[in-house]
MMTF fields as JSON, N, C-alpha, C and O atoms, coordinates in Angstrom:
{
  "mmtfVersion": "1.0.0",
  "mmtfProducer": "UNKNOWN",
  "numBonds": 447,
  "numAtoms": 448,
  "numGroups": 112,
  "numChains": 1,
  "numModels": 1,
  "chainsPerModel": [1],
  "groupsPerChain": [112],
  "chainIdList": ["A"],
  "bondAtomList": [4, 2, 8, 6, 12, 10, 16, 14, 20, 18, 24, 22, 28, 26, 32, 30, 36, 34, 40, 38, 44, 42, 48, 46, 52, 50, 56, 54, 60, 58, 64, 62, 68, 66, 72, 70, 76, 74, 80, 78, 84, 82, 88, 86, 92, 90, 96, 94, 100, 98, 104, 102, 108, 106, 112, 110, 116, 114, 120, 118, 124, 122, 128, 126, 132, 130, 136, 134, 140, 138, 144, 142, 148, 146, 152, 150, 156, 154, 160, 158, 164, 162, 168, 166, 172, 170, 176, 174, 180, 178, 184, 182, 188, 186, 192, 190, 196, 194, 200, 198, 204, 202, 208, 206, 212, 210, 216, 214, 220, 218, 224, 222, 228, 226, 232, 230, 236, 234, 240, 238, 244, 242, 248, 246, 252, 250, 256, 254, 260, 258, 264, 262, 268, 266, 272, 270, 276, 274, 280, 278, 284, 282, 288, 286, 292, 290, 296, 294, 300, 298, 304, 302, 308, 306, 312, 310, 316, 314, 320, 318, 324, 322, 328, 326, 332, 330, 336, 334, 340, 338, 344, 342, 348, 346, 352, 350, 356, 354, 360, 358, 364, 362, 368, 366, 372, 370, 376, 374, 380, 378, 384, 382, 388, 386, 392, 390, 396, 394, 400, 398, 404, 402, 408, 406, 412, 410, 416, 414, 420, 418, 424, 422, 428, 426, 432, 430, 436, 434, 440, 438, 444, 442],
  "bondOrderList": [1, 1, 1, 1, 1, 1, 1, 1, 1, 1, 1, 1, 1, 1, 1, 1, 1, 1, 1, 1, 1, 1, 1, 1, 1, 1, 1, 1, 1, 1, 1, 1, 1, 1, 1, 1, 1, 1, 1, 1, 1, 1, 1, 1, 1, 1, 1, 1, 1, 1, 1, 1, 1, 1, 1, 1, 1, 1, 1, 1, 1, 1, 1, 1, 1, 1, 1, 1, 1, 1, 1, 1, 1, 1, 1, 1, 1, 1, 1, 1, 1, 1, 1, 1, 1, 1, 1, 1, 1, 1, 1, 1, 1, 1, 1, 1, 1, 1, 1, 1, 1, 1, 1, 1, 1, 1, 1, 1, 1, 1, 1],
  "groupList": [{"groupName": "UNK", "atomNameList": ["N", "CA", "C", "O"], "elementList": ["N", "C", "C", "O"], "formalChargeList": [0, 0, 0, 0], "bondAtomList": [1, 0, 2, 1, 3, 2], "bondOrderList": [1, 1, 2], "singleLetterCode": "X", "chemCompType": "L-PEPTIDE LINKING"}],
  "groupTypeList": [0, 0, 0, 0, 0, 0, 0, 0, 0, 0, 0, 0, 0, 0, 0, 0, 0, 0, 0, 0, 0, 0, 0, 0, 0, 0, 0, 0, 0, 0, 0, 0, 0, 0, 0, 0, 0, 0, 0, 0, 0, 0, 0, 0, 0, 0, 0, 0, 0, 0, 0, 0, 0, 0, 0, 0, 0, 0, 0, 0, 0, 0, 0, 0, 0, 0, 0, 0, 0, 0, 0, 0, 0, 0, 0, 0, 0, 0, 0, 0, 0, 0, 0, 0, 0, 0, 0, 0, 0, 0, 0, 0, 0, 0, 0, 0, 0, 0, 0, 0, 0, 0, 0, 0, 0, 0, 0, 0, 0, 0, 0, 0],
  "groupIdList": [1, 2, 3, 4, 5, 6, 7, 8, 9, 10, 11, 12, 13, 14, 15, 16, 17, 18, 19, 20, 21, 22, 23, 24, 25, 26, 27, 28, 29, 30, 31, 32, 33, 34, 35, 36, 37, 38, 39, 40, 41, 42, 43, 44, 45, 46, 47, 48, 49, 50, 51, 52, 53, 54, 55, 56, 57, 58, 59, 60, 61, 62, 63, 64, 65, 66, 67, 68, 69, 70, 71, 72, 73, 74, 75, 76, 77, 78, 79, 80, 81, 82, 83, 84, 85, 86, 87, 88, 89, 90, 91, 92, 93, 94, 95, 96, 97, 98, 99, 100, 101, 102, 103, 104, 105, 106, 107, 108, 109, 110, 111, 112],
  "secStructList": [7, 7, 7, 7, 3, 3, 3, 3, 3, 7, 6, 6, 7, 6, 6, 6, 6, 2, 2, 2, 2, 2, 2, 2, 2, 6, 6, 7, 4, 4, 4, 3, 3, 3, 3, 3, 7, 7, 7, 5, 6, 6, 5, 7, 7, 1, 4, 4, 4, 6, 6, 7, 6, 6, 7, 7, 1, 7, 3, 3, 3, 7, 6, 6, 1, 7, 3, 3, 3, 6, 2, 2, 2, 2, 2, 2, 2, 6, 6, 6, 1, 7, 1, 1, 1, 7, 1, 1, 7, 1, 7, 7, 7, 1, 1, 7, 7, 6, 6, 2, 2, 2, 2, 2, 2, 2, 6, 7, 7, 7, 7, 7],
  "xCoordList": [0.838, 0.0, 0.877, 1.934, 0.514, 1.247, 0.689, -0.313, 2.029, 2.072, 0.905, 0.714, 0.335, -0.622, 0.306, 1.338, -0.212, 0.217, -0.423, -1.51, -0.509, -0.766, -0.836, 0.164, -2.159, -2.646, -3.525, -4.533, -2.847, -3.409, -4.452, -4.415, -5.541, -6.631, -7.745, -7.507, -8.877, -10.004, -11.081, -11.107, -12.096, -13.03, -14.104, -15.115, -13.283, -13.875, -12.774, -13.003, -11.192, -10.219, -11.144, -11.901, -10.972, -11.439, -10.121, -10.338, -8.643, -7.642, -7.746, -7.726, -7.889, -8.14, -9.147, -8.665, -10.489, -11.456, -11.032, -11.714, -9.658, -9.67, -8.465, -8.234, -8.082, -6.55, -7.342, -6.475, -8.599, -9.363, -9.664, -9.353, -10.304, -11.409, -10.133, -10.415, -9.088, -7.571, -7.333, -6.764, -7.718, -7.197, -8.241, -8.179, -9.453, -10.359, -10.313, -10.375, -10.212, -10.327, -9.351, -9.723, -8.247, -7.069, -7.131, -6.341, -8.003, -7.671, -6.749, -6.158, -6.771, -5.843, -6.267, -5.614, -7.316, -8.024, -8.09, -8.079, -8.157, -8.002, -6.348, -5.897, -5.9, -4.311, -3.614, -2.483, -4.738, -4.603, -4.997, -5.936, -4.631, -5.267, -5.178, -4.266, -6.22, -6.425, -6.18, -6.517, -5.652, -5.866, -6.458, -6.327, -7.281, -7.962, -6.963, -6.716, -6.623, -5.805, -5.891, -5.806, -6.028, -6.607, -5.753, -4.786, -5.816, -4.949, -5.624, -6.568, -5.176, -5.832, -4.208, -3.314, -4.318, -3.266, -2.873, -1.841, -3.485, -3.23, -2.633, -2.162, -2.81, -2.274, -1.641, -2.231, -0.36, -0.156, 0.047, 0.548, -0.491, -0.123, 1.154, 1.84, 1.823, 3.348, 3.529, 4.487, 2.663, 3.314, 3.06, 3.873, 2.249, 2.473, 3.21, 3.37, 3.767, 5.012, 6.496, 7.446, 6.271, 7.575, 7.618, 8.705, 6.7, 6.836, 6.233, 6.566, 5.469, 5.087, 5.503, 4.737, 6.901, 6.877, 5.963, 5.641, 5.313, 4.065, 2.484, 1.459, 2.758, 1.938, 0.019, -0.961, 0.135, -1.413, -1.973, -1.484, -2.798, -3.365, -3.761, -4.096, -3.541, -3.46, -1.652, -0.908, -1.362, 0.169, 0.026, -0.849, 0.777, 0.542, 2.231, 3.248, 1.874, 3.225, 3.199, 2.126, 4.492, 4.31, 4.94, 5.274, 4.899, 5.454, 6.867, 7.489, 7.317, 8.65, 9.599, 10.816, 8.408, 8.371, 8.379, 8.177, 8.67, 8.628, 7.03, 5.893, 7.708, 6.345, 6.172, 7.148, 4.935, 4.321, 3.28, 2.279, 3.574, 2.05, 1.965, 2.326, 1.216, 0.638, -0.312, 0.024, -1.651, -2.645, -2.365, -2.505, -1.986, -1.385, -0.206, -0.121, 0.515, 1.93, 1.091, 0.842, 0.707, 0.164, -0.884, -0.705, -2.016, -2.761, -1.756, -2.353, -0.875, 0.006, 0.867, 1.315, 1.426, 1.966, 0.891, 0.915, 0.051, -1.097, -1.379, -2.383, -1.208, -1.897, -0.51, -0.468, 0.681, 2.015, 1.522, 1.518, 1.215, 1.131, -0.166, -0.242, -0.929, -2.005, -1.722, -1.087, -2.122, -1.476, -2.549, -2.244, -3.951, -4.828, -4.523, -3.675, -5.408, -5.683, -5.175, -5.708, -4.307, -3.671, -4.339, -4.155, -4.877, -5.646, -4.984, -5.652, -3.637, -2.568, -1.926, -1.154, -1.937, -0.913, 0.131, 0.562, 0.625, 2.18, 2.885, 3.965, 2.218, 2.677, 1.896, 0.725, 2.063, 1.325, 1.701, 2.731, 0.691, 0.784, 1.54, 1.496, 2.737, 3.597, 3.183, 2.222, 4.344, 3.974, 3.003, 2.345, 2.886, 2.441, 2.915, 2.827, 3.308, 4.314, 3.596, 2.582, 4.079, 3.262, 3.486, 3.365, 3.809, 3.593, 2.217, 1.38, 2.153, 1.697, -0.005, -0.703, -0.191, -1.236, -1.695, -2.868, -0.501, -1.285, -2.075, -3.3, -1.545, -2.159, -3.168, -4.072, -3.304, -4.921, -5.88, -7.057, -5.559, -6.208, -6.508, -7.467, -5.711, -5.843, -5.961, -6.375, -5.409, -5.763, -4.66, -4.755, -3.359, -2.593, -1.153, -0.463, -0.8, 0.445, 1.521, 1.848, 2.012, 3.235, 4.369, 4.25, 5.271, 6.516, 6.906, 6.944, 7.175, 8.119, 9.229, 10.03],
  "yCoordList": [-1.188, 0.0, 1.243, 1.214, 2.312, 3.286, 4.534, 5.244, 4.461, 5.682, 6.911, 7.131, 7.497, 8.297, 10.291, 10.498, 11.135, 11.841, 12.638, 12.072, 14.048, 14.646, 16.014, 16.662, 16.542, 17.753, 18.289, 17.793, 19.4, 20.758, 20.97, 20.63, 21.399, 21.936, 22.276, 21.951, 23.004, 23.96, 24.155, 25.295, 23.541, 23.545, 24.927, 25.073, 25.825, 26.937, 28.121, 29.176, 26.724, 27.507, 27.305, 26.346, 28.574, 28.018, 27.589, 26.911, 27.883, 27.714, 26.024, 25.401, 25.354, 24.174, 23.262, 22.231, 23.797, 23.522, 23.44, 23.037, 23.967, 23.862, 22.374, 21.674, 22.383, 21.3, 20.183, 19.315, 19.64, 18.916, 18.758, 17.62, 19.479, 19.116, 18.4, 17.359, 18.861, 18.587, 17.295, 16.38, 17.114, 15.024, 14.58, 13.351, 15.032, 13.871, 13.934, 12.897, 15.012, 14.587, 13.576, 12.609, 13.804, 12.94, 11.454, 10.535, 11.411, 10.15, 9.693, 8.619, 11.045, 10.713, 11.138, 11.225, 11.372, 11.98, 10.611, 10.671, 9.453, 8.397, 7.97, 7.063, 8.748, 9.014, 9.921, 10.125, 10.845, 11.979, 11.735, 10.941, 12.149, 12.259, 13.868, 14.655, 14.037, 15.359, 15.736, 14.997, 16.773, 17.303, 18.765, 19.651, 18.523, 19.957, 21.308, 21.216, 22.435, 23.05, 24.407, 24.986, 25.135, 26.379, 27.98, 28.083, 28.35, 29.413, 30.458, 30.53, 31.632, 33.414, 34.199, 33.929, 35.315, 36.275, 37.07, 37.737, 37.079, 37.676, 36.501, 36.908, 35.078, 34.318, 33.275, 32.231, 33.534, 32.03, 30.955, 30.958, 29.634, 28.247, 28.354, 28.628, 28.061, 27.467, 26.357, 26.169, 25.464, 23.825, 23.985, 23.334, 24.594, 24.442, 25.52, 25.764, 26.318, 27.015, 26.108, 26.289, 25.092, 23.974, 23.618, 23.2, 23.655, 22.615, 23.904, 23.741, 25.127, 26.182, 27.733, 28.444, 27.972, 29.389, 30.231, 30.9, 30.185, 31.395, 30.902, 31.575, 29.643, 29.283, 29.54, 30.034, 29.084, 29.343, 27.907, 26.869, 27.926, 26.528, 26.922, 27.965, 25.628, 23.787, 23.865, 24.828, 22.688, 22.723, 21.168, 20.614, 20.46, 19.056, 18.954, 19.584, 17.656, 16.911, 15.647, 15.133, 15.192, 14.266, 12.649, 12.538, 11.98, 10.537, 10.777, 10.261, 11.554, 11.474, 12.471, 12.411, 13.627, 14.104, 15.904, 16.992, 15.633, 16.807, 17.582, 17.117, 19.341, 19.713, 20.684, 21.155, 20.79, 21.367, 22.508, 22.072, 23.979, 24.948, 25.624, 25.323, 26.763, 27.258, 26.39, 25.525, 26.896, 26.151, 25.685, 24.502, 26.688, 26.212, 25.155, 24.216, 25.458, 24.559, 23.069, 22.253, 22.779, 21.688, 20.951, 19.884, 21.909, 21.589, 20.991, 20.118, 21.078, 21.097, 20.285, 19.757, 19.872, 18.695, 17.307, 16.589, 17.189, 16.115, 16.147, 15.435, 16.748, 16.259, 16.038, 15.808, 16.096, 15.645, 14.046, 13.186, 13.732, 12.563, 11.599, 10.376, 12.504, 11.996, 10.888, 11.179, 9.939, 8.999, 9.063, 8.625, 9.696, 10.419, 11.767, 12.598, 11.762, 13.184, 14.28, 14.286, 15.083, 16.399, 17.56, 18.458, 17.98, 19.394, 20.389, 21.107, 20.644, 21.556, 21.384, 20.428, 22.56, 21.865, 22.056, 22.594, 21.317, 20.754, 22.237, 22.187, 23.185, 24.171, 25.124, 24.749, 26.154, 27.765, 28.27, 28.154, 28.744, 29.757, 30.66, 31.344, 31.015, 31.452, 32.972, 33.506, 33.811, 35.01, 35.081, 36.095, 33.848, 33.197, 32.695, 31.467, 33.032, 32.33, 31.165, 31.586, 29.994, 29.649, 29.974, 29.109, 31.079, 32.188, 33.109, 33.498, 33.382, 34.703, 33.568, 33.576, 32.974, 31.644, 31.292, 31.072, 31.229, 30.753, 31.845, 31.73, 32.851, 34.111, 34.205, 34.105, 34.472, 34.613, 33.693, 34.055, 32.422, 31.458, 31.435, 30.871, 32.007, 31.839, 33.02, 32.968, 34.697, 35.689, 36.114, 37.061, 35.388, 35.719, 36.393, 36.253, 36.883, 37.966, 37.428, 37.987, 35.678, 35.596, 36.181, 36.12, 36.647, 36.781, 35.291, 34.224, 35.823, 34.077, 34.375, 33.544],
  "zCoordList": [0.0, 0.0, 0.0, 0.63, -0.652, -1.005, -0.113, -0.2, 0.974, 2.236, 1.881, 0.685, 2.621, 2.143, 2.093, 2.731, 1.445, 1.713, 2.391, 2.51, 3.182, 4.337, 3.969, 3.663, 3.994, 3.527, 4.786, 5.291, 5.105, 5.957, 5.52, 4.337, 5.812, 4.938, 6.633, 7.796, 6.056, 6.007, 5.462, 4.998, 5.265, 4.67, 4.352, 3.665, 5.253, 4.776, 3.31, 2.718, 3.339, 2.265, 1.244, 1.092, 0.369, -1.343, -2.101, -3.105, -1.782, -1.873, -2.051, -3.113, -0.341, 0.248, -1.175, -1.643, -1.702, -2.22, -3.848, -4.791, -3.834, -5.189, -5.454, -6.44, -4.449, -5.099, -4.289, -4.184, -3.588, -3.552, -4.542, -4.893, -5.532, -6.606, -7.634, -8.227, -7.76, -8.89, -8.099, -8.694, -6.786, -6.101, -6.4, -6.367, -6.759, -7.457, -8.808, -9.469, -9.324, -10.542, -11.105, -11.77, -10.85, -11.294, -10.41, -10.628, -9.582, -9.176, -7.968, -7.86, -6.855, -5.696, -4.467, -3.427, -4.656, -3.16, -2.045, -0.815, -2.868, -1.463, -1.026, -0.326, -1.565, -0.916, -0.888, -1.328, -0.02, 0.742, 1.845, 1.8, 3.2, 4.702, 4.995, 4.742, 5.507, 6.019, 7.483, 8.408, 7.631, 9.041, 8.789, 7.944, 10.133, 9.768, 10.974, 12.176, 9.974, 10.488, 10.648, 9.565, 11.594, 11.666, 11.402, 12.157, 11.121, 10.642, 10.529, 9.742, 11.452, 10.702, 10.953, 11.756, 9.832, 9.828, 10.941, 10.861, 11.843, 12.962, 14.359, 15.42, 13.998, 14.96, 14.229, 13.952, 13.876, 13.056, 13.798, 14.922, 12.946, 13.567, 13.631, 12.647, 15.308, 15.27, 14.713, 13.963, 14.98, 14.19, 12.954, 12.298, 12.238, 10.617, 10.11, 8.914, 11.294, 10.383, 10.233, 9.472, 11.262, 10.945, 9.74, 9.34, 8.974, 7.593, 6.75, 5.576, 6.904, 5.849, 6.621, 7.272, 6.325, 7.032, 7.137, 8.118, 5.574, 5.248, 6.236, 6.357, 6.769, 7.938, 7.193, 7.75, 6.099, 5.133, 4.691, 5.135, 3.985, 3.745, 1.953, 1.392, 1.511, 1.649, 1.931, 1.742, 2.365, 2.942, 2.775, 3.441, 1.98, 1.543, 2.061, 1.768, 3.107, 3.338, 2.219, 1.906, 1.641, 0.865, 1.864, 3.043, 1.128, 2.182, 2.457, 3.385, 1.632, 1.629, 2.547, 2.719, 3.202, 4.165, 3.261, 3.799, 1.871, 1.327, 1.329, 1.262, 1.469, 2.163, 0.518, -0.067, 0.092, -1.267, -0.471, 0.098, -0.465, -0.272, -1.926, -3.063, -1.185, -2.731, -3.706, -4.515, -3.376, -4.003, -5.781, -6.092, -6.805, -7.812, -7.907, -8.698, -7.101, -7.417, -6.91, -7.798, -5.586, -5.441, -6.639, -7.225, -6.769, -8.261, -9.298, -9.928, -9.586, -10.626, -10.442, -11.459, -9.142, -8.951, -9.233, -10.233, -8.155, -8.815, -9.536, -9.496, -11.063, -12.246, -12.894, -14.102, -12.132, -12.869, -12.334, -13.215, -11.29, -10.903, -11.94, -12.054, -12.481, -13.077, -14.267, -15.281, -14.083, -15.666, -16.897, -18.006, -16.595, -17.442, -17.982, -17.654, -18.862, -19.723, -18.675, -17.565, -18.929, -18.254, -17.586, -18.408, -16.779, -16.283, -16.903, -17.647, -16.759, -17.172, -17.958, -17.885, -19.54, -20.832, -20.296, -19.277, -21.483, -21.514, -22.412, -23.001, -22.359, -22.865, -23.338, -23.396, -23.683, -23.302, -24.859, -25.523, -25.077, -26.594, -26.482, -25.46, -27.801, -27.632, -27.397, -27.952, -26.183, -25.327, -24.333, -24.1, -23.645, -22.843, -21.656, -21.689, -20.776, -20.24, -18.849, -18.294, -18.451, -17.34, -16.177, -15.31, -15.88, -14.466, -14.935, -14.121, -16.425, -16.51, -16.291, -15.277, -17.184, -17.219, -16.017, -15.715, -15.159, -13.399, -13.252, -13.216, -13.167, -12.92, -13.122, -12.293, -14.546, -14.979, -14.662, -14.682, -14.337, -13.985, -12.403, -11.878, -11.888, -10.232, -9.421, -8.263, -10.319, -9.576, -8.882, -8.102, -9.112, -7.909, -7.868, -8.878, -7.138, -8.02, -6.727, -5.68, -7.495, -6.673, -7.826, -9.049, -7.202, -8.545, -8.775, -8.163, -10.008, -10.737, -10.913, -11.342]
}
C-alpha cells in the first residue's frame, strides 16, 4: 500500500477547495489524509510554520516528508502525478508564459 500523503486543509479555504477538486479529478483523493488546520493572519499556527513558514493553507506533506504549499503549485503537482488526460498543458501559446497563465487562472500575483 502506497504511504498516504498529508494535507493541511479547512473547509472553509477556497484555496483548500480547489486542489481537492484537482485530487479527485485525477484520481488521488483516497491518498490523501487530512488534518484539519486552523490558521488566521493575525495568529499564526506554530506547528504548521515547521513545515510552511508562510503558515497558510493547503500545505501538503508528501510521504517522503517533502512539504508542497501554494494552491497552484500543489494543483500542478497532482496532475504531474495523473497517468490520465492532463488538467494543465504541456505548454502555453507562444507570449504566454506559465507564471503569466497561473495568474490569470488563479488571480494571484506571486513573482516568478
Amino acid at each position: 500500500m502506497t504511504k498516504k500523503m498529508l494535507m493541511h486543509w479547512s473547509p472553509r479555504s477556497p484555496f483548500v477547495r480547489k486542489v481537492m477538486i484537482v485530487a479527485h479529478e485525477v484520481g488521488l483523493a483516497d491518498r490523501i489524509a487530512t488534518v484539519r488546520t486552523l490558521v488566521a493572519a493575525a495568529t499564526p499556527n506554530v506547528e504548521l510554520m515547521k513545515q510552511n513558514p508562510q503558515s497558510r493553507l493547503p500545505t501538503l506533506v508528501l510521504a517522503d516528508g517533502t512539504v508542497i504549499y501554494d494552491s497552484p503549485v500543489i494543483a500542478e503537482y497532482f496532475d504531474s502525478l495523473n497517468t490520465g488526460e492532463k488538467l494543465f498543458p504541456a505548454s502555453f501559446p507562444s507570449g504566454l508564459s506559465r507564471c503569466a497563465a497561473s495568474r490569470s487562472a488563479t488571480a494571484c500575483s506571486i513573482p516568478c
